[in-house]
N, C-alpha and C positions, 0 to 999 in steps of 0.2 A: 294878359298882356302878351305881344306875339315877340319874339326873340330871330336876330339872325341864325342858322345853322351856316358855320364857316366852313370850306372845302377842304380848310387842311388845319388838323390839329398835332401836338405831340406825340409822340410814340414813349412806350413806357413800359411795353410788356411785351410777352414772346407771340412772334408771326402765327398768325391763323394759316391753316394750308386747305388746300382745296380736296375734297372728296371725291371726288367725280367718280368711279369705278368703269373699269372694261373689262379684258377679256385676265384672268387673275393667271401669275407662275409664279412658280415660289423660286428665289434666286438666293443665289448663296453667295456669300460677302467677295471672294475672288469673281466673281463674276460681275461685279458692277463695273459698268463701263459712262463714262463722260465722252457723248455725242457732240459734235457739234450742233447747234441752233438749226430747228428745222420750223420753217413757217411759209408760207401760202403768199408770199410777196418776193420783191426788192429785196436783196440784202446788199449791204454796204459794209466800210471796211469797220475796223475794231474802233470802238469810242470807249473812252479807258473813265471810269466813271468813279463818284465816291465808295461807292458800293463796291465796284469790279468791273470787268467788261461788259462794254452793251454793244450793240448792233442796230443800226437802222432799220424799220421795219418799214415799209413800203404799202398801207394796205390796197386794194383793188376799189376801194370805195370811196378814195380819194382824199386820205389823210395818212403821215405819216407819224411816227414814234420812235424813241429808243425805247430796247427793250432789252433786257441780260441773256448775257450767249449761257449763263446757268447762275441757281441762286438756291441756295442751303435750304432744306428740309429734316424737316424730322425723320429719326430712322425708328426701327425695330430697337426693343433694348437686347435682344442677340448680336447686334453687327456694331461692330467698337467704332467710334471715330463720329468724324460728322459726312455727311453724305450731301452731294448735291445733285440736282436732274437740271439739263436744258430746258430752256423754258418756247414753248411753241406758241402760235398763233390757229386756232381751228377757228373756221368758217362758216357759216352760212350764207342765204342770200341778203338778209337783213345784220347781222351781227355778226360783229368779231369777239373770242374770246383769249384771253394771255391766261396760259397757264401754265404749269409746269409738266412737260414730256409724260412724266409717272409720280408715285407716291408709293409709301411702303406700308404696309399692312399686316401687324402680328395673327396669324392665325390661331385660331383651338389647339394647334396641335404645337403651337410654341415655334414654327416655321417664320420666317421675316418672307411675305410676299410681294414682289414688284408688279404694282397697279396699272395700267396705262391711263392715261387720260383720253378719255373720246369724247366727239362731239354731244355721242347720243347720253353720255354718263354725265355731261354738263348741263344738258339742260333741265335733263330728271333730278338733278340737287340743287335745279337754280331758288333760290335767289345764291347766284356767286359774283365773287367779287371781280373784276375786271373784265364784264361784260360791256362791251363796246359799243353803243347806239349810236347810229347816224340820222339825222335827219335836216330837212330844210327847214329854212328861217327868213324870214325874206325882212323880218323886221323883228326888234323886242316884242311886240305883240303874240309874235310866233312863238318867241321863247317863251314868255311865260303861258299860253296853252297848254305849249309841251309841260312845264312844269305842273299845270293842274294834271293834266292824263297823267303822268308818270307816278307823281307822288299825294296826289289827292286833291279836291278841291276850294279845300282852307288851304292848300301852300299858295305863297305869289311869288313874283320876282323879286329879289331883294335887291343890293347891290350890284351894279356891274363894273367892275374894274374897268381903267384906260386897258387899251389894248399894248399886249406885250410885244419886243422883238420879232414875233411871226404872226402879229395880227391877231392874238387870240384874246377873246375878254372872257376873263373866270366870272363866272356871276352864282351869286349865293342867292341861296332859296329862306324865302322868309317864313320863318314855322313858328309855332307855339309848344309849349310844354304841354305833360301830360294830363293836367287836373283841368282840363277844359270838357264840354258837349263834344261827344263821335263826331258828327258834322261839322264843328267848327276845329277841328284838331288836323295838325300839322306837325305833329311828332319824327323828326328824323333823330336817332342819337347815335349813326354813326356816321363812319364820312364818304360823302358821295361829293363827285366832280359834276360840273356842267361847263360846257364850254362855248363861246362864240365865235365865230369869224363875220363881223357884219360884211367885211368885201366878197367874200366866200359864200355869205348867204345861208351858213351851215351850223350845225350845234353838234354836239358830242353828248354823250351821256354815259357814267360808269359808276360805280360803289367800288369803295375800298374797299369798307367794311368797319370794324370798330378798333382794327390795328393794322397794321403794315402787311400786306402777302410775302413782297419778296427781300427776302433778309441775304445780303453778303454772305460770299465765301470765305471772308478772311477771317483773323482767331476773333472769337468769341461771338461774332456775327452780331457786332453794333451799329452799324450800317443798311440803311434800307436802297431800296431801288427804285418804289413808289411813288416818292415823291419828283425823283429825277427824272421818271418814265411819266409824268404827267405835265410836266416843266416843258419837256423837248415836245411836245403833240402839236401838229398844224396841221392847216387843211394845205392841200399842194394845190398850185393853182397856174 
């Protein structure tokens, strides 16, 4: 029996962070510094969000987002407190990816290291989560295509929401559980977005993942960003 997979589920447990690796230094706790938001678009003024601040992101490929001027990460168990990084947008000519500036990395030698994020360290650990796909759609026909290539050819279209305040329809992908035939299997069990603009003629496509990436700055960091940075998404037209 096939089941909807829904685009957006509860959160319940601590943020997944991205691995991506560059070029490695080892940084010492006086040394961290909080950048302003640095991305490959638009930026616009402060959007003060449930999480924290966010920023307009403008991308080049004809859609826009908010996205957090910085959002909490995990540190080294050497460096006290909690640590945040700016969160960027790296590019290509097909894909955008949202991620965080750096990440920190306990060495062998017990050193806390500051990570960079690069383009070329995103795509050697993909599958990651807030990878950006565009593509045309000239019709639901298109959409669900897209969804056999992307996610296999047992998934269909499932539901398409009316469209939202900016013309977007969230549409769920229809899958099945895992005790089926390879060939007729439709397995998603984490959460991935799909998006429409039928005026726009355009789709989106990203993974979450199976928990939140970007988690608030403020105490205890019960607050995501996720879900607000997928809410504000349209195509610009």
């Amino acid at each position: 029996m096939k089941k909807v997979v829904m685009l957006f589920c509860a959160i319940n447990v601590m943020a997944l962070t991205l691995s991506a690796c560059g070029e490695i230094t080892n940084t010492k706790t006086e040394e961290v510094k909080v950048e302003d938001v640095k991305v490959e678009g638009v930026q616009e003024e402060i959007i003060v969000g449930e999480a924290g601040n966010m920023k307009k992101y403008t991308s080049e490929k004809g859609y826009s987002i908010n996205i957090p001027v910085e959002a909490w990460l995990t540190n080294c168990e050497n460096l006290p407190g909690s640590l945040t990084a700016p969160i960027i947008v790296l590019s290509d000519a097909k894909v955008d990816y949202i991620a965080r500036e750096y990440t920190y990395v306990q060495g062998v030698d017990g050193a806390c290291n500051q990570v960079a994020t690069t383009l070329e360290g995103l795509k050697k650990t993909e599958p990651v989560a807030w990878k950006i796909v565009i593509e045309k759609a000239e019709s639901e026909k298109d959409v669900e295509a897209f969804i056999k290539r992307e996610f296999g050819q047992a998934c269909e279209l499932g539901q398409v929401l009316e469209a939202n305040e900016n013309g977007i329809q969230d549409v769920d992908v229809l899958g099945t559980g895992p005790d089926v035939p390879e060939n007729e299997m439709c397995f998603i069990n984490w959460i991935t977005v799909v998006k429409y603009d039928p005026i726009a003629k355009k789709l989106a496509k990203w993974d979450i993942g199976q928990d939140a990436n970007f988690w608030g700055t403020g105490t205890g960091h019960n607050e995501v960003f996720d879900f607000e940075m997928a809410k504000s998404f349209k195509f610009e037209k």
